[in-house]
C-alpha positions as CSV (number, residue, x, y, z in Angstrom):
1,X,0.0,0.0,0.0
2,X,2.9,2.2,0.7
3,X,4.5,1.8,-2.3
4,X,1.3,2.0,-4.4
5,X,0.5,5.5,-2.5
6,X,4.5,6.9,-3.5
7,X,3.5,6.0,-7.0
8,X,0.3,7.8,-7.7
9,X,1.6,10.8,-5.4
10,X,4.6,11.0,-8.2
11,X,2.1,10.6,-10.9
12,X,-0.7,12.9,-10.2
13,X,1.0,15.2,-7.6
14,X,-2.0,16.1,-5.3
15,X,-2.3,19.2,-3.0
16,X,-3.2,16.1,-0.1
17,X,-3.0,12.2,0.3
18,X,-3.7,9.9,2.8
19,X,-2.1,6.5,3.8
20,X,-3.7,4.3,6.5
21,X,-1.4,1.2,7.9
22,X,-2.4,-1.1,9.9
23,X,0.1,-4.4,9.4
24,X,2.6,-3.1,12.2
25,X,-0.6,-3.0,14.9
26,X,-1.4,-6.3,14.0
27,X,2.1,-7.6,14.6
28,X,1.7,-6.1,17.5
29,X,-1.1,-7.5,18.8
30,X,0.3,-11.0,18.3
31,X,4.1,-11.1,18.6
32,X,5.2,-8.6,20.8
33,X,6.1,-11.3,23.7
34,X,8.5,-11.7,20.7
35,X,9.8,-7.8,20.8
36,X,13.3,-7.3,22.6
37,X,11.7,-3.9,23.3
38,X,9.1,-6.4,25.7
39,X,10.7,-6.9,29.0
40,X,8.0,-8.3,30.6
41,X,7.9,-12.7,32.1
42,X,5.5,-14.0,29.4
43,X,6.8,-15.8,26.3
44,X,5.4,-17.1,23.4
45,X,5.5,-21.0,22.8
46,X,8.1,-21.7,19.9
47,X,6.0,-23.3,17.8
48,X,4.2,-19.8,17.5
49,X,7.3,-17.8,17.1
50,X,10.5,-19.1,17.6
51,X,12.2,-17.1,20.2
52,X,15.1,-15.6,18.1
53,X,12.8,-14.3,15.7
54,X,11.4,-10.6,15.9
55,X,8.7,-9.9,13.8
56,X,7.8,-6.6,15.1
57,X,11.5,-5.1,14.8
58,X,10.7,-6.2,10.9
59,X,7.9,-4.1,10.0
60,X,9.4,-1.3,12.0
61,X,12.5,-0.9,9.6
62,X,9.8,-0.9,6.7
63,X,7.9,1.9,8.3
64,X,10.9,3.5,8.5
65,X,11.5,2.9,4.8
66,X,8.6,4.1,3.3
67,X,8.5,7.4,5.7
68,X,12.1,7.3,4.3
69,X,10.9,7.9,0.8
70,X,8.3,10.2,1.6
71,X,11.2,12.6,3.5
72,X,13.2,12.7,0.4
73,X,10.0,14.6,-1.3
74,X,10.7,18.2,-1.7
75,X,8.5,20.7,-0.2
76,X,5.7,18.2,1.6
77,X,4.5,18.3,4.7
78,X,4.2,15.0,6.6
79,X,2.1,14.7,9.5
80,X,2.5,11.0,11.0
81,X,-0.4,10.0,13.9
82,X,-1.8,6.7,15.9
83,X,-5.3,6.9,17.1
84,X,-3.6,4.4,20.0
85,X,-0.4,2.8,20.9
86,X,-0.8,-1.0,22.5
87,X,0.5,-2.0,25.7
88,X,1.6,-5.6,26.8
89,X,-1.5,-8.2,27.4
90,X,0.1,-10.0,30.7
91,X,-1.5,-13.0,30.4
92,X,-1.4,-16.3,27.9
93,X,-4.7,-15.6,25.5
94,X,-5.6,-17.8,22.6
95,X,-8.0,-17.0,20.3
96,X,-10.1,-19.7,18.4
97,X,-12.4,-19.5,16.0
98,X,-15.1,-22.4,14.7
99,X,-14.2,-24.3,11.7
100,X,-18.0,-25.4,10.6
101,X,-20.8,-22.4,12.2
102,X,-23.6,-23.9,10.8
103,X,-22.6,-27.5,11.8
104,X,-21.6,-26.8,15.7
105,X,-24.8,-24.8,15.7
106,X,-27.3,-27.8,14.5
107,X,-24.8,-29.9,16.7
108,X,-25.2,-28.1,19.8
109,X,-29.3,-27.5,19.3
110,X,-29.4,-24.5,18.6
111,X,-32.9,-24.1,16.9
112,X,-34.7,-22.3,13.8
113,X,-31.8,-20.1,12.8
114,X,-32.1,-18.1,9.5
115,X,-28.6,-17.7,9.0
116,X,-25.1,-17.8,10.0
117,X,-22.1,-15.3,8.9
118,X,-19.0,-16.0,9.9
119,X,-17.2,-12.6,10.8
120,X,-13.4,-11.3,12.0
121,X,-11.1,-14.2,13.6
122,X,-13.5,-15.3,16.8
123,X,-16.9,-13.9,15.9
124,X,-19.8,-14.9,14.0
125,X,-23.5,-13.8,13.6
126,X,-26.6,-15.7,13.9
127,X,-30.2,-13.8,12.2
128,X,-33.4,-15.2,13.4
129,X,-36.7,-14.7,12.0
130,X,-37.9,-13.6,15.6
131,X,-36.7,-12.5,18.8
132,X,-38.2,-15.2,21.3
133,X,-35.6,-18.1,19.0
134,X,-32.5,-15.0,19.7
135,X,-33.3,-15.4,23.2
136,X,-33.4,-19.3,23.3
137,X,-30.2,-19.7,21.4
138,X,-28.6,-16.7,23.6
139,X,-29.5,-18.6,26.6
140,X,-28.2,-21.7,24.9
141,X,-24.4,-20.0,23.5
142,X,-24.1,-18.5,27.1
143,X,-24.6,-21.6,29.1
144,X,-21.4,-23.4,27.5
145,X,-18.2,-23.4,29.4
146,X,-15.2,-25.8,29.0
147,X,-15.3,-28.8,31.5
148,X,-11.7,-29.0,32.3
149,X,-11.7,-25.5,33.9
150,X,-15.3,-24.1,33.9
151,X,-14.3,-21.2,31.9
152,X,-17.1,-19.2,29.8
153,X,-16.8,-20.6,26.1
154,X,-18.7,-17.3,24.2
155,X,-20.0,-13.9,24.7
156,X,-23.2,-13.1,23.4
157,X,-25.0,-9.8,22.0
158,X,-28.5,-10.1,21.9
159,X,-29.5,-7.4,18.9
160,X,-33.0,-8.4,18.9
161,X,-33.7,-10.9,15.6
162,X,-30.1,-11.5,15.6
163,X,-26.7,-12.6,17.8
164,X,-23.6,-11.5,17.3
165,X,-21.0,-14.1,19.3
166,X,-17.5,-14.1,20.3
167,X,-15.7,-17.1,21.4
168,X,-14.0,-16.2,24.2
169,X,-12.6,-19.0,25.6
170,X,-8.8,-17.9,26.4
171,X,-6.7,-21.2,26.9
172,X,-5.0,-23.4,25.0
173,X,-7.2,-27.0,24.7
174,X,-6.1,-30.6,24.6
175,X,-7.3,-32.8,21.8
176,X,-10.0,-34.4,24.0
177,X,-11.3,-31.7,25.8
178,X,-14.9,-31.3,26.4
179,X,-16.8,-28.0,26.9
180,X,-20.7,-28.3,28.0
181,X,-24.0,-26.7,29.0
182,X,-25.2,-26.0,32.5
183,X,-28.6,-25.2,30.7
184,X,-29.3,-28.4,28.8
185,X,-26.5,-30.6,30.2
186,X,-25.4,-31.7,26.9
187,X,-21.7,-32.5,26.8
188,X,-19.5,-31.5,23.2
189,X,-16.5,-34.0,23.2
190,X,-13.2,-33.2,21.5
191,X,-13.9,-29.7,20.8
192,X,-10.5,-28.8,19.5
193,X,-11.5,-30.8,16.5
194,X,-14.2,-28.0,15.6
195,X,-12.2,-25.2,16.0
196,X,-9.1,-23.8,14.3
197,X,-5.9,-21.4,16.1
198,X,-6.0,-18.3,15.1
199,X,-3.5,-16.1,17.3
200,X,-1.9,-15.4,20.8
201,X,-3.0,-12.3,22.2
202,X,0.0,-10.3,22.8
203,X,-0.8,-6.6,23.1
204,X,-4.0,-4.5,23.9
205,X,-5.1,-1.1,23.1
206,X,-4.0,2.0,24.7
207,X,-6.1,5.0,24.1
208,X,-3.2,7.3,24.0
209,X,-1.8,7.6,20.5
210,X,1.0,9.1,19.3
211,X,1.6,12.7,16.5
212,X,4.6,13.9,15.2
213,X,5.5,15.5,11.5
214,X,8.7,16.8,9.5
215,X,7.8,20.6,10.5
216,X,6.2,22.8,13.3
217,X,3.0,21.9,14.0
218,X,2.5,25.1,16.3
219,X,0.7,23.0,18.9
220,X,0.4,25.1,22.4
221,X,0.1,21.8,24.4
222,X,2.2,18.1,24.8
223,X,-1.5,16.5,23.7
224,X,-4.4,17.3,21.7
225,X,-7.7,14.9,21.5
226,X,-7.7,12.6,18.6
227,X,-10.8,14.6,17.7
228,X,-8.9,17.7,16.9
229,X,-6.7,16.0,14.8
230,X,-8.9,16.3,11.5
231,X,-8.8,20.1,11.6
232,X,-5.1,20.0,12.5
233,X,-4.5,18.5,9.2
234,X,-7.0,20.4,7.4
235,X,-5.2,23.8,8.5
236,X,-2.0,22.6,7.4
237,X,-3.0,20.8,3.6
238,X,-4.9,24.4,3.3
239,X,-1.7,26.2,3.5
């Protein structure tokens, strides 16, 4: 994306472009246990990363490459800002995600579903065709929990005709273990088997982002709130 934006910016010379990134954050969020710049007790298991490997320190130095190009521009302005930084997650999260949604649902009992759309990593969305089957099945999804530490398997949001879910379920699992209802006592063997890795939670969101620029940006104050920052930039691509 960087090196498509340089091109057109050579090409058509516009009075103001914008490039969002967003590879490095999610780097971040799963590999900065990896970082040398982590100091923190937790590591990531070495099939994950191996622990001489930095993958974060990697897309870093190609940051710095492309905002290396873009300084070598004459006479532009370049304003560079984070809505949010991340911070270390301190503790071991996995995140899962189900291989087959409409399967585990008919599996589990889950009844009279319309439809079910897989979304982003861990969550997925189930439409009914009323509200009294969302409630059953939200009564249903929240009664699961995993047997070998009776931790909550999904998070549920009840939107009226329609669920949105997130599995939840932090740990890593062993081949054979179960998870099971405390509403309808059924009992889901070998639920590994339905579910695929997706990551290892490694950082979390900070509110607190971060602006800086190759020239003055007159600012009174060490902060400004990320809502201010539009007209910052609309002051400056003006001039």
């Amino acid at each position: 994306m960087a090196d498509v934006h340089l091109t057109l910016w050579k090409k058509y010379k516009p009075d103001f472009s914008n490039l969002f990134l967003n590879s490095g954050a999610h780097i971040q969020h799963h590999y900065l246990f990896n970082s040398k710049a982590y100091d923190g007790n937790i590591k990531n298991p070495e099939w994950y990363c191996p622990k001489d490997y930095d993958p974060l320190i990697h897309i870093l130095s190609e940051y710095d490459r492309q905002i290396g190009k873009l300084l070598k521009l004459k006479n532009v302005k370049i304003i560079v800002a984070t809505g949010l930084h991340q911070q270390p997650h301190e503790h071991l999260t996995f995140y899962w995600r189900l291989k087959e949604h409409v399967k585990f649902a008919e599996m589990i009992g889950i009844k009279h579903f319309a439809e079910i759309l897989p979304r982003m990593s861990r969550d997925f969305l189930v439409k009914f065709n009323n509200e009294i089957d969302a409630v059953n099945a939200e009564k249903l999804l929240n009664s699961f929990y995993a047997s070998n530490d009776n931790i909550k398997i999904f998070e549920v949001d009840n939107r009226g005709i329609s669920l949105f879910v997130e599995l939840v379920y932090p740990n890593d699992m062993g081949e054979n273990d179960s998870i099971y209802s405390k509403e309808s006592k059924f009992k889901f063997d070998n639920f590994k088997s339905y579910l695929a890795f997706v990551a290892i939670k490694n950082g979390e969101h900070n509110g607190i982002g971060y602006l800086t620029s190759n020239f003055d940006l007159e600012i009174s104050k060490n902060s400004i709130d990320l809502k201010d920052l539009k007209d910052l930039i609309k002051n400056y691509s003006l001039n």
